[in-house]
N, C-alpha and C positions, 0 to 999 in steps of 0.2 A: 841673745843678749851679749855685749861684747862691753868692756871698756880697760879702765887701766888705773890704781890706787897708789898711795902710799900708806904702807902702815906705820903708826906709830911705836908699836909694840912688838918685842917676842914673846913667844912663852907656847909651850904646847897644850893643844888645846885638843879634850877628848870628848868627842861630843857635848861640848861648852854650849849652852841656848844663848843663842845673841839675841839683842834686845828688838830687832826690826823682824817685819811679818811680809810675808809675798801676798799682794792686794790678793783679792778674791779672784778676779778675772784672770788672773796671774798663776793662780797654784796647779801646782801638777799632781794628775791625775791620780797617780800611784798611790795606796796608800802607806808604799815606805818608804824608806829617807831616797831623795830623787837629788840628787849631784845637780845644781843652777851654779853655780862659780867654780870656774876652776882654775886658780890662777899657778902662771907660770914664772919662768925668770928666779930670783935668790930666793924662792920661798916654795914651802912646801904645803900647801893650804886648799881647803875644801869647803864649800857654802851646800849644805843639803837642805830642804824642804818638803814640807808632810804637806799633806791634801792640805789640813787646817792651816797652813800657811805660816807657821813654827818653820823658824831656820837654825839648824846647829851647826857649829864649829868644827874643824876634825884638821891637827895639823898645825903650825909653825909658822908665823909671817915672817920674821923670822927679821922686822924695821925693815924689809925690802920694798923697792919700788916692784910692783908685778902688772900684767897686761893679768886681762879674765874672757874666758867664754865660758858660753851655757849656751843649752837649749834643753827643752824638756817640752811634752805635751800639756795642753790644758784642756779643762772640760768646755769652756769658751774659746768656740773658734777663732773667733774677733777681739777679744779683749779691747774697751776703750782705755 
């Protein structure tokens, strides 16, 4: 997964639950916190995800524009 945001906000965030969930065919395997965003550039910020598809926060956007990558395994080889 690859893209690129701006955030609106700073503020540090410790294990904060954000409000969106990684589809079903999407979640990784693991069942502990699995690093899916990792953005770079003015900001210091982390997107993690549990098997259940719960995403928390960890880290500083810090109103930066940032690029992200991820990858992680799933239990669906294929996801649609």
């Amino acid at each position: 997964m690859g893209g690129n945001v701006k955030f609106n906000q700073s503020g540090e965030n410790n294990y904060s639950p954000a409000q969106e969930t990684i589809p079903a065919g999407y979640r990784p395997v693991a069942k502990v916190n699995t690093p899916v965003a990792v953005f770079g550039g003015n900001t210091t910020f982390v997107l993690y995800a549990e098997h259940t598809g719960k995403v928390v926060m960890l880290g500083n956007p810090n109103k930066a524009y940032a690029g992200c990558t991820g990858v992680w395994r799933t239990a669906d080889p294929m996801p649609a």
